[in-house]
Each structure stands twice: as structure tokens, then as C-alpha cells.
PDB file as gemmi writes it, atoms N, CA and C in Angstrom:
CRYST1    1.000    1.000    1.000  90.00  90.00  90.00 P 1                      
ATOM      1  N   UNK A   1     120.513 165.630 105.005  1.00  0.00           N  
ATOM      2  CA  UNK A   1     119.130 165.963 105.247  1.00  0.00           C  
ATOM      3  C   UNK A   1     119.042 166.842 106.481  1.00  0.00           C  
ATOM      4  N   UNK A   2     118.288 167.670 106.251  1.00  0.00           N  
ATOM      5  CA  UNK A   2     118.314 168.773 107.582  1.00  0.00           C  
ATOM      6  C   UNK A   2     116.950 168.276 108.166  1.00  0.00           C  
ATOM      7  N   UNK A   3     117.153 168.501 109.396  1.00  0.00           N  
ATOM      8  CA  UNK A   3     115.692 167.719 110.036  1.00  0.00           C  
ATOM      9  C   UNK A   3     115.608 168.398 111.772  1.00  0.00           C  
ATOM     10  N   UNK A   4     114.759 168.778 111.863  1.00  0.00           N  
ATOM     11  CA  UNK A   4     114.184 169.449 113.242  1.00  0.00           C  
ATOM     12  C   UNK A   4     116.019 170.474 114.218  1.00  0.00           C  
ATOM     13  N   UNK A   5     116.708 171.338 112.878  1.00  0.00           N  
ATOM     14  CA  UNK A   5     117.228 172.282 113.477  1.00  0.00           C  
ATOM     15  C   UNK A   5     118.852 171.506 113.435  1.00  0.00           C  
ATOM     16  N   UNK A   6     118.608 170.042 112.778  1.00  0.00           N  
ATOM     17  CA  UNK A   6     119.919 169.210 112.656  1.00  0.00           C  
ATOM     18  C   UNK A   6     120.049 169.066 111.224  1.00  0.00           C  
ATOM     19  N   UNK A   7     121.597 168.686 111.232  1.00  0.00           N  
ATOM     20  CA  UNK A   7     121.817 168.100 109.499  1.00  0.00           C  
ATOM     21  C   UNK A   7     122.762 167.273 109.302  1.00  0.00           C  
ATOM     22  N   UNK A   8     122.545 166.293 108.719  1.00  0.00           N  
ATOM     23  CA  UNK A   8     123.595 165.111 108.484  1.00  0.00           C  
ATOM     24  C   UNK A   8     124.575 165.636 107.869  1.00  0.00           C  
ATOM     25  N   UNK A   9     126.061 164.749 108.349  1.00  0.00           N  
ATOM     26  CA  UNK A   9     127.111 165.352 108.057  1.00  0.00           C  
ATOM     27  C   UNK A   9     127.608 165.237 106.686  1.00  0.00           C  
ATOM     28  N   UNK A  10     126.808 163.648 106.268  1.00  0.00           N  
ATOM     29  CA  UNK A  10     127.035 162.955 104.636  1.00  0.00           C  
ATOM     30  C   UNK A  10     126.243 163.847 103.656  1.00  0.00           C  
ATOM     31  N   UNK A  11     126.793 164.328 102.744  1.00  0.00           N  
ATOM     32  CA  UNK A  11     125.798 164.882 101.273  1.00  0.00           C  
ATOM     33  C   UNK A  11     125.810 163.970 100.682  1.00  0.00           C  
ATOM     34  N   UNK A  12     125.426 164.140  99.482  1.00  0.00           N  
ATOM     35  CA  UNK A  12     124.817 163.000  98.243  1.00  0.00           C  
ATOM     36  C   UNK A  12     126.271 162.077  98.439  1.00  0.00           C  
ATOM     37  N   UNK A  13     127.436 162.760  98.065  1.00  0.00           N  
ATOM     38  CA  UNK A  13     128.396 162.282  97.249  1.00  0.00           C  
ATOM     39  C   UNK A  13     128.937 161.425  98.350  1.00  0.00           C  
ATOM     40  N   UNK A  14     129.249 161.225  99.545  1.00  0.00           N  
ATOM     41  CA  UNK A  14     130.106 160.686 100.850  1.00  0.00           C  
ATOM     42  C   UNK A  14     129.200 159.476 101.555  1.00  0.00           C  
ATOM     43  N   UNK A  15     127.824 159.950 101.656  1.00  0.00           N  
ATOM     44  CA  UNK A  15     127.059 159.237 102.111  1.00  0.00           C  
ATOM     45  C   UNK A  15     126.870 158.264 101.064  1.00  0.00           C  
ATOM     46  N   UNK A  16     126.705 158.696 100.383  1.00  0.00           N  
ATOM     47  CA  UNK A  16     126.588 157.448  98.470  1.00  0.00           C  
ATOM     48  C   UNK A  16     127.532 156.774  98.471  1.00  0.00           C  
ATOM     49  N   UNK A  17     128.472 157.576  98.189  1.00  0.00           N  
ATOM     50  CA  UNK A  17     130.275 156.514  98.058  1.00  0.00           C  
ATOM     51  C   UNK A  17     130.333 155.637  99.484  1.00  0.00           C  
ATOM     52  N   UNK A  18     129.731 156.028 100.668  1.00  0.00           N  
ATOM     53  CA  UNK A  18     129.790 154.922 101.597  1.00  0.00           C  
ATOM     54  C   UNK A  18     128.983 153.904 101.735  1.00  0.00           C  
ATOM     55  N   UNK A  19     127.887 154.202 101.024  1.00  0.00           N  
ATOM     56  CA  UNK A  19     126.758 153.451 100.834  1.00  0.00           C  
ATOM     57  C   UNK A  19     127.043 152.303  99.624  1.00  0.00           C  
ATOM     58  N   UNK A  20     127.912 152.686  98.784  1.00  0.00           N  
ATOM     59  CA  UNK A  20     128.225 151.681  97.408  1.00  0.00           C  
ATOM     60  C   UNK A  20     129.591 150.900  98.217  1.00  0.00           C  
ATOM     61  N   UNK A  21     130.278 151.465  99.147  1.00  0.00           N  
ATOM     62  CA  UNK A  21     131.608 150.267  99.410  1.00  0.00           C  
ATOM     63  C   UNK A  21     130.612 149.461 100.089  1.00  0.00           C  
ATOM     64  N   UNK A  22     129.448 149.720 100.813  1.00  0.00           N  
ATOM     65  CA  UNK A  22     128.615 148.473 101.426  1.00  0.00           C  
ATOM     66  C   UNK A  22     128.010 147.609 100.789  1.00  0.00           C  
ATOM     67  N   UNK A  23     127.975 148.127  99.403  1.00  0.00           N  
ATOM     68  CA  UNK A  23     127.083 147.335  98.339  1.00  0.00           C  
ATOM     69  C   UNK A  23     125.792 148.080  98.014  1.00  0.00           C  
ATOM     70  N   UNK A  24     125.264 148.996  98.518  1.00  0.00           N  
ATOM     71  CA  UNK A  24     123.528 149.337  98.241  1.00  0.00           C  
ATOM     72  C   UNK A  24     123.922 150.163  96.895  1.00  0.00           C  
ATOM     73  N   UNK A  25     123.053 150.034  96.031  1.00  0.00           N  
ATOM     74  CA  UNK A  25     123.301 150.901  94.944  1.00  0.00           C  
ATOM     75  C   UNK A  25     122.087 151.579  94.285  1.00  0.00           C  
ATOM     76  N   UNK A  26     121.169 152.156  95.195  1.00  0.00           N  
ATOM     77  CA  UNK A  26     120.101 152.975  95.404  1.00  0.00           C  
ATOM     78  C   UNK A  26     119.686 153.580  96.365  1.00  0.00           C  
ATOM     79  N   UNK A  27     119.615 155.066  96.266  1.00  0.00           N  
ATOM     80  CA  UNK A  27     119.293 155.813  97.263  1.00  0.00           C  
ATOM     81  C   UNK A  27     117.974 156.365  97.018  1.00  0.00           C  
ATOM     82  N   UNK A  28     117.164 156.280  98.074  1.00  0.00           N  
ATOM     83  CA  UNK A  28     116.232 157.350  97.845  1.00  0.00           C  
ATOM     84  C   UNK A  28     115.851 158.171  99.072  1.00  0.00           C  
ATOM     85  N   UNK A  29     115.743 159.833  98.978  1.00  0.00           N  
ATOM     86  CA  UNK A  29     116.022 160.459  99.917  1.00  0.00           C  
ATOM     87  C   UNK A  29     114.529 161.207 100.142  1.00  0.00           C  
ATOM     88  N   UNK A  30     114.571 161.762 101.403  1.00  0.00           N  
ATOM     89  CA  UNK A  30     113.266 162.534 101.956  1.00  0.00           C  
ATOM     90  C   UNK A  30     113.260 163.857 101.240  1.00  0.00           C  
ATOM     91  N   UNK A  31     112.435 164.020 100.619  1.00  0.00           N  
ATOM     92  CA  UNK A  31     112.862 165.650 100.052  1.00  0.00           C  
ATOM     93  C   UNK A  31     111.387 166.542 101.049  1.00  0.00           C  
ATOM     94  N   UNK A  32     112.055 167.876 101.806  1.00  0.00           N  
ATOM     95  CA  UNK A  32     111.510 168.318 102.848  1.00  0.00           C  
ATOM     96  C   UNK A  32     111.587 169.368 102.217  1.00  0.00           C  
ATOM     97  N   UNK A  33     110.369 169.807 101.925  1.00  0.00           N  
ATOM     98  CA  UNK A  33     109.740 171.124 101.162  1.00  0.00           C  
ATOM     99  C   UNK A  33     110.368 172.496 101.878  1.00  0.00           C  
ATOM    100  N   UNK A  34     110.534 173.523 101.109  1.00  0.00           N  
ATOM    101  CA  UNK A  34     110.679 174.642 101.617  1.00  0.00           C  
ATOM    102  C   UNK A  34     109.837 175.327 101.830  1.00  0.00           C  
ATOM    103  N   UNK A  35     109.923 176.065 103.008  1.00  0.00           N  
ATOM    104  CA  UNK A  35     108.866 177.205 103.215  1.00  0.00           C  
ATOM    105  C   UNK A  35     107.364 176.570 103.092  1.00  0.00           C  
ATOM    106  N   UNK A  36     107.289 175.362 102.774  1.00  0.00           N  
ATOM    107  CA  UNK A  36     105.972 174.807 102.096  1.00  0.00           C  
ATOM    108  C   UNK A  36     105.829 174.242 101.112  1.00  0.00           C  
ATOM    109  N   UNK A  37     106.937 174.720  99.914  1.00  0.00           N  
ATOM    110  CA  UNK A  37     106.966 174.616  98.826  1.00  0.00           C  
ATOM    111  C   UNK A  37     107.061 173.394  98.600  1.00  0.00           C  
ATOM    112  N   UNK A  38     106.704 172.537  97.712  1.00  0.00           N  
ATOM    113  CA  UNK A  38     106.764 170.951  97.503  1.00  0.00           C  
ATOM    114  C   UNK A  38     107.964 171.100  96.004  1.00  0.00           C  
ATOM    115  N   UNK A  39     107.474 172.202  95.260  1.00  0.00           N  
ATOM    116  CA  UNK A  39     108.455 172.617  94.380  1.00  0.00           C  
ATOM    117  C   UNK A  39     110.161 173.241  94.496  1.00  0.00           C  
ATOM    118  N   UNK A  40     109.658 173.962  95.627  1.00  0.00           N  
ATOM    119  CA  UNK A  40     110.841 174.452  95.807  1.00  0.00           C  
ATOM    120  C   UNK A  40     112.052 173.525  96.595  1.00  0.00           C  
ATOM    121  N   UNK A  41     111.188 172.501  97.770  1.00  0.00           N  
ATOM    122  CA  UNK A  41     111.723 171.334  97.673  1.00  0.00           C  
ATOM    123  C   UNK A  41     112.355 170.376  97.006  1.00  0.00           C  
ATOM    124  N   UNK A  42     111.865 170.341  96.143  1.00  0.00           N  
ATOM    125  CA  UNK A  42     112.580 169.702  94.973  1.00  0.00           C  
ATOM    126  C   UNK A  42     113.570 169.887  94.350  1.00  0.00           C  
ATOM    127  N   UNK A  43     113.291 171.530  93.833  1.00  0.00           N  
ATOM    128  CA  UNK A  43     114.740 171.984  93.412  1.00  0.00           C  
ATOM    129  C   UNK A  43     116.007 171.952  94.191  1.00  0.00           C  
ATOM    130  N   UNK A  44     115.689 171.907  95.514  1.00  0.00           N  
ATOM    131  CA  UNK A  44     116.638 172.021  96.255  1.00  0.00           C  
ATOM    132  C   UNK A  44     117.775 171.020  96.495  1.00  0.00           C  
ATOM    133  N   UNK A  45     116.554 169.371  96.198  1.00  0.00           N  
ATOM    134  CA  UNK A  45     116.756 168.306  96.602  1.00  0.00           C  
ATOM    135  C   UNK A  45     117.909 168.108  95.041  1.00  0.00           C  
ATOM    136  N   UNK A  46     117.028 168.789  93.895  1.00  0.00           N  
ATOM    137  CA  UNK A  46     117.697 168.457  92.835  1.00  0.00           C  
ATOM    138  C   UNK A  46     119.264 168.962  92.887  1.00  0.00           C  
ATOM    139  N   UNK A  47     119.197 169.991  93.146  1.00  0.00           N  
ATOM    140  CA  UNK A  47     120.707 171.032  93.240  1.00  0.00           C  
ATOM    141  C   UNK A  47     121.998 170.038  94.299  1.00  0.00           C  
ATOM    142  N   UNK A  48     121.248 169.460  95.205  1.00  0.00           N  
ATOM    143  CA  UNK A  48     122.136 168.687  95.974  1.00  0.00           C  
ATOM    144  C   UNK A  48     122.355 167.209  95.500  1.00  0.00           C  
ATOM    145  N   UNK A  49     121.544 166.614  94.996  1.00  0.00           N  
ATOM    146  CA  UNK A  49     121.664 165.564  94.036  1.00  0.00           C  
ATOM    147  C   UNK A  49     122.715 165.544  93.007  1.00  0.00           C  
ATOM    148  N   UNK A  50     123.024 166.627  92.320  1.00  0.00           N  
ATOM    149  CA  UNK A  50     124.066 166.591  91.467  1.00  0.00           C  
ATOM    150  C   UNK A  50     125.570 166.228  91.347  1.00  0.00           C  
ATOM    151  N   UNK A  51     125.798 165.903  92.914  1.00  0.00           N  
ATOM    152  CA  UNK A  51     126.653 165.691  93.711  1.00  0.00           C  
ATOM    153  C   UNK A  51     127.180 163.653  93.664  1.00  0.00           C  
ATOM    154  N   UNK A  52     125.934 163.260  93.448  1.00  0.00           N  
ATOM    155  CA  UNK A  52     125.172 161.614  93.242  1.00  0.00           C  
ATOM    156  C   UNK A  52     126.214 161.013  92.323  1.00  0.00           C  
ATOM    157  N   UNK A  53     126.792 159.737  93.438  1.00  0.00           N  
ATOM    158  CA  UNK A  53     127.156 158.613  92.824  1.00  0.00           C  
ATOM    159  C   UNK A  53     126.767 157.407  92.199  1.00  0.00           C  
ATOM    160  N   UNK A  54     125.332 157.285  92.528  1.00  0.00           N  
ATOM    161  CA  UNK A  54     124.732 155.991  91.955  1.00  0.00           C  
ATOM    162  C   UNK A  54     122.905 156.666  92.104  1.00  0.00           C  
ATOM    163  N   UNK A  55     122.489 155.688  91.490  1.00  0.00           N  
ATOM    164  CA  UNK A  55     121.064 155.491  91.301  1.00  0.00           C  
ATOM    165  C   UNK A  55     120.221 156.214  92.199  1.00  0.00           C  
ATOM    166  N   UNK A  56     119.445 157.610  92.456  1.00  0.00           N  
ATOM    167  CA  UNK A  56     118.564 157.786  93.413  1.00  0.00           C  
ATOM    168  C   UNK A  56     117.267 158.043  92.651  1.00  0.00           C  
ATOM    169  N   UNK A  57     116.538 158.140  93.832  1.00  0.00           N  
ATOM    170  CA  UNK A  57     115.212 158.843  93.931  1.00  0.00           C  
ATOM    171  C   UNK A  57     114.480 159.226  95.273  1.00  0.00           C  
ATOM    172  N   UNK A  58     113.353 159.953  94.855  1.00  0.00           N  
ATOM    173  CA  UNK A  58     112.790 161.058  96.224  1.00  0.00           C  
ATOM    174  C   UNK A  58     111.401 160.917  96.767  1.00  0.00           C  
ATOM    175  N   UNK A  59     111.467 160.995  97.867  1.00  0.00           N  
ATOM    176  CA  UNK A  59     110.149 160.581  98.228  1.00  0.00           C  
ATOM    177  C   UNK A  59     110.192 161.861  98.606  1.00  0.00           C  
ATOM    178  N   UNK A  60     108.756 162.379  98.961  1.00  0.00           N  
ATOM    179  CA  UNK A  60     108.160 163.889  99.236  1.00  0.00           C  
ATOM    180  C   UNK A  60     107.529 163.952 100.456  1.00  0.00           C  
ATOM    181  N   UNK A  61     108.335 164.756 101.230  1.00  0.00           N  
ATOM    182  CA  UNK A  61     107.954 165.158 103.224  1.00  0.00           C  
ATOM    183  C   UNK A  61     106.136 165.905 102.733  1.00  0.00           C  
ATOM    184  N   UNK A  62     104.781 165.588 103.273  1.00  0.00           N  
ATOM    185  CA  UNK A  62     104.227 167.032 103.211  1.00  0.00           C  
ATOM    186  C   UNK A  62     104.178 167.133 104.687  1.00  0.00           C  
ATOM    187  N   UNK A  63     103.793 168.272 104.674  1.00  0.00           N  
ATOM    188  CA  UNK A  63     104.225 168.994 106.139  1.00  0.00           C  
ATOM    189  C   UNK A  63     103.245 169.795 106.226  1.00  0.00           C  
ATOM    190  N   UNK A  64     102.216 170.287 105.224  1.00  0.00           N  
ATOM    191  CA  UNK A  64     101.615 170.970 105.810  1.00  0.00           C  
ATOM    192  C   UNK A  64     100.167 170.546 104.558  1.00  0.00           C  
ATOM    193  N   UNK A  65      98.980 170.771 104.887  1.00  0.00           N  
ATOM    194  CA  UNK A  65      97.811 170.213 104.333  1.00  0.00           C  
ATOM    195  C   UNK A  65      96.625 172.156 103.551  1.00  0.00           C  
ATOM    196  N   UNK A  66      96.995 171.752 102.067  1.00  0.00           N  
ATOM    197  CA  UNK A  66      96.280 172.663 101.823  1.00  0.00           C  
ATOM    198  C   UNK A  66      95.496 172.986 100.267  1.00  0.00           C  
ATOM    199  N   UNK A  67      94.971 173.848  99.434  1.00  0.00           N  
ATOM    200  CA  UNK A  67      94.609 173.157  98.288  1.00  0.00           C  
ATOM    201  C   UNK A  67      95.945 173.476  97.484  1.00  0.00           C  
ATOM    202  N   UNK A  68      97.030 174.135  97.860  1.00  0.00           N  
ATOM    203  CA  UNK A  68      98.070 174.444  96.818  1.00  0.00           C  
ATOM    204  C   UNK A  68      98.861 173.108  96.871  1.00  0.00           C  
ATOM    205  N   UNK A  69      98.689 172.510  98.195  1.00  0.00           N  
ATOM    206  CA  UNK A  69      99.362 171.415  98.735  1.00  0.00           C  
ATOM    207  C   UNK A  69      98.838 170.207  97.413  1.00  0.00           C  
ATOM    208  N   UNK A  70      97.761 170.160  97.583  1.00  0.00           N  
ATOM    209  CA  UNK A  70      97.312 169.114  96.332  1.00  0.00           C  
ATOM    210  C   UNK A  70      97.674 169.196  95.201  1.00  0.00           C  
ATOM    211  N   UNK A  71      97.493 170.523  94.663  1.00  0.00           N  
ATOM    212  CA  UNK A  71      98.128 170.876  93.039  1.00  0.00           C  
ATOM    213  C   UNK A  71      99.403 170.711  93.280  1.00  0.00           C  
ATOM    214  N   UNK A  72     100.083 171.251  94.069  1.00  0.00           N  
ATOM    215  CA  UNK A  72     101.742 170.454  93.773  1.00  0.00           C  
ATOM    216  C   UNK A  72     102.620 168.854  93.857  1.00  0.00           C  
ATOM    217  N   UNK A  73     101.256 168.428  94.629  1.00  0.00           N  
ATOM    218  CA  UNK A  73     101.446 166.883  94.588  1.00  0.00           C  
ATOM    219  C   UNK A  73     101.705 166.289  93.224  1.00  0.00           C  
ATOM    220  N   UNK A  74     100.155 166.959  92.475  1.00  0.00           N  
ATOM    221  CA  UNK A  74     100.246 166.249  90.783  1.00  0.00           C  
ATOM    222  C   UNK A  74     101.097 166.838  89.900  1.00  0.00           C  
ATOM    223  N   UNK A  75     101.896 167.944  90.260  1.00  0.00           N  
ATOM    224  CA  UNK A  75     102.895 168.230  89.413  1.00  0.00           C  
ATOM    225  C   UNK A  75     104.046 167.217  90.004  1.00  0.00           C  
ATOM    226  N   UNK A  76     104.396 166.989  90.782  1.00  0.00           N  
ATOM    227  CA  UNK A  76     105.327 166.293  90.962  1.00  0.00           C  
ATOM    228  C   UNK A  76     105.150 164.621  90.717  1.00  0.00           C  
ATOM    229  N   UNK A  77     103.895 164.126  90.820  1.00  0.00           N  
ATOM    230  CA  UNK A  77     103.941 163.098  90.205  1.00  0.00           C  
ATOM    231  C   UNK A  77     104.011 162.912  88.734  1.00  0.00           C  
ATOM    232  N   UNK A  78     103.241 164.187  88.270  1.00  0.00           N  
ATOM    233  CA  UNK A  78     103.211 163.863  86.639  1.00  0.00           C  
ATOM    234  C   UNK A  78     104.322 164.450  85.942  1.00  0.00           C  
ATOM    235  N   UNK A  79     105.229 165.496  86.735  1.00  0.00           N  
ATOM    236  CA  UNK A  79     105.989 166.038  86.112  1.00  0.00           C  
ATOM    237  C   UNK A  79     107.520 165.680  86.231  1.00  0.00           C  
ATOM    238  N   UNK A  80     107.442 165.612  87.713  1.00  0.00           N  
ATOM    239  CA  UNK A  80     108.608 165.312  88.289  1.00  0.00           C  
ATOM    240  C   UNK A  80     108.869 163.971  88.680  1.00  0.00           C  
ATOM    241  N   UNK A  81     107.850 162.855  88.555  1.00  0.00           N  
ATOM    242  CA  UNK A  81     108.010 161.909  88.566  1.00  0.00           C  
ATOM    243  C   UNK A  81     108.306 161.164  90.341  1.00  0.00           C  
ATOM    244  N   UNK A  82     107.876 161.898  91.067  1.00  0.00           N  
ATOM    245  CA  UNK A  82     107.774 161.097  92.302  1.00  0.00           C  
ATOM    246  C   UNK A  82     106.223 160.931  92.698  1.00  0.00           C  
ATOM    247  N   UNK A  83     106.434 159.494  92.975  1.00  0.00           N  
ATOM    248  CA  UNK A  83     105.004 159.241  93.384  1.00  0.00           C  
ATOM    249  C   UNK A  83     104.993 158.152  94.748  1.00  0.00           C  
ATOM    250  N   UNK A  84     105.972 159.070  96.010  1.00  0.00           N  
ATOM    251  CA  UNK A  84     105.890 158.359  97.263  1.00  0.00           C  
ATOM    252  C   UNK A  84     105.787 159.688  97.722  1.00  0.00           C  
ATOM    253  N   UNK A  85     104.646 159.780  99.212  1.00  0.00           N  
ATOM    254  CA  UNK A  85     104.900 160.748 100.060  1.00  0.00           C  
ATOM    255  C   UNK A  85     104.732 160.246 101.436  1.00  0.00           C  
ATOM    256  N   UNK A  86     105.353 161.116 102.159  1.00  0.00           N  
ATOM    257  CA  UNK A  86     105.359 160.795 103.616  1.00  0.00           C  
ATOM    258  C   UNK A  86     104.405 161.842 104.524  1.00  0.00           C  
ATOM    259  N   UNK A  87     103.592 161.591 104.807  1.00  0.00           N  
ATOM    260  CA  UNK A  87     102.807 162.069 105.754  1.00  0.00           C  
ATOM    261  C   UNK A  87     102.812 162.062 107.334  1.00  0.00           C  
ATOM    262  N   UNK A  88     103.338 163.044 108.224  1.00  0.00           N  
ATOM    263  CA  UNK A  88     104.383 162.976 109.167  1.00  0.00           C  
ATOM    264  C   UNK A  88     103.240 162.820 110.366  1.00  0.00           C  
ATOM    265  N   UNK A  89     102.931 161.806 111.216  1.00  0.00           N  
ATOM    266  CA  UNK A  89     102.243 161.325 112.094  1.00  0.00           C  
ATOM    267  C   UNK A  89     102.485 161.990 113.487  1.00  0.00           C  
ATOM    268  N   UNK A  90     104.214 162.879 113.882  1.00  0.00           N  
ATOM    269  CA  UNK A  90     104.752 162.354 114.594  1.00  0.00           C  
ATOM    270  C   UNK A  90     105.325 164.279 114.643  1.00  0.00           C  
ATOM    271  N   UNK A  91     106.006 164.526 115.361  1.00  0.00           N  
ATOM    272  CA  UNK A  91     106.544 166.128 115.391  1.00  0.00           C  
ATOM    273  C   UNK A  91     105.738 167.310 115.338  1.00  0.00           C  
ATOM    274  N   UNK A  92     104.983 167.028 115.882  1.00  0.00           N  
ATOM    275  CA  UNK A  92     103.735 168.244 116.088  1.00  0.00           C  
ATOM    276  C   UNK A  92     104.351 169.231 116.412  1.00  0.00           C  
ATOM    277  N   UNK A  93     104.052 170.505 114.971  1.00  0.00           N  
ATOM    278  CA  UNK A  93     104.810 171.589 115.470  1.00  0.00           C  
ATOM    279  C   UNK A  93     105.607 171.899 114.147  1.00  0.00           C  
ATOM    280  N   UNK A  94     106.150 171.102 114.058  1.00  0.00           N  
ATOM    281  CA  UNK A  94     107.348 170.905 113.049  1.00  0.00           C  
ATOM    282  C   UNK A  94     106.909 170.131 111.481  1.00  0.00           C  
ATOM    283  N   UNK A  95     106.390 168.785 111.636  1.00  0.00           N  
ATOM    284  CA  UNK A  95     106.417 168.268 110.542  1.00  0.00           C  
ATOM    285  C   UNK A  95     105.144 167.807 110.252  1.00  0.00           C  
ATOM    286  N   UNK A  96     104.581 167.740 111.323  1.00  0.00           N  
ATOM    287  CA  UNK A  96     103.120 166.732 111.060  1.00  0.00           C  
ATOM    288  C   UNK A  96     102.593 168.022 111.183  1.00  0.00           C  
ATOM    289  N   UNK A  97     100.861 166.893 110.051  1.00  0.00           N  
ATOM    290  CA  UNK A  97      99.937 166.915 109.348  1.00  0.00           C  
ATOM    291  C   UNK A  97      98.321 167.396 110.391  1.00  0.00           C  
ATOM    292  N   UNK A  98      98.553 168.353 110.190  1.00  0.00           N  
ATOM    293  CA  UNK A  98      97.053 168.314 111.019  1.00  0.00           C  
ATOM    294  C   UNK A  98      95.505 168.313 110.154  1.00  0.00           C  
TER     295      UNK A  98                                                      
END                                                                             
């Protein structure tokens, strides 16, 4: 996960396989929109997912508040099937919601 200019060193596949010798056998990861994109987020999240040893799913960063912002919410719930989002309280500047 890349996050404020950092990125974890684990991808799907290392962080998963370390996560299953511990026993957890579900992941679900922050998916952090591109550029804005809640879609393009996704794909991104999807492309790196493919990598996946066990069971995930995605919760959705928004980051920024707008009416395209809404229409891509309901595609992704109705289409893409995530229906958790995170609304960032906290990183003014960067991630949060004004």
C-alpha cells in the first residue's frame, strides 16, 4: 500500500503468505484511488491482487468529496461489489475529506 509518499515492502503475495503461516485467511485491503479516480483505483488494486494467496477484499479510501465522487461510489458498490469506505478524518492535505 503506498501511503503519504511511503510503500510497504509486502505485495499481495508475501504479505498474504505471511499472513496464512499466522493463520489469518482474509485480507482486506485499502484501495486508494488514483488521481481521484475511485475506478481507476480499483483497477489498480485489481492488477495487484492477482498476485493473492487467499481470500481478499477492498475497502475504498475517498479522498476527495464531489458529484463524480458519488456516482462512482454506486458503481462500485453495485458493480464492483465493495460496500466499505473510509472517510479520512485525519491528513489534511493529503487524504482527508473536507
Amino acid at each position: 500500500m503506498e501511503f503519504m509518499g511511503s510503500e510497504t515492502i509486502d505485495d499481495f503475495f508475501s504479505g498474504q503468505a505471511a499472513a496464512l503461516a499466522g493463520g489469518t485467511t482474509m485480507h482486506i485491503d485499502f484501495v486508494i484511488p488514483v488521481n481521484g479516480s475511485l475506478s481507476a483505483g480499483y483497477e489498480a488494486y485489481v492488477e495487484k491482487a492477482k498476485r493473492s494467496c487467499m481470500d481478499y477484499g477492498f475497502h475504498m479510501a475517498i479522498t476527495k468529496w464531489d458529484e463524480t465522487v458519488s456516482e462512482d461510489m454506486e458503481i462500485m458498490v453495485k458493480e464492483k461489489g465493495i460496500n466499505s469506505f473510509k472517510f479520512f478524518l485525519a491528513y489534511k492535505g493529503s487524504f482527508m475529506v473536507n
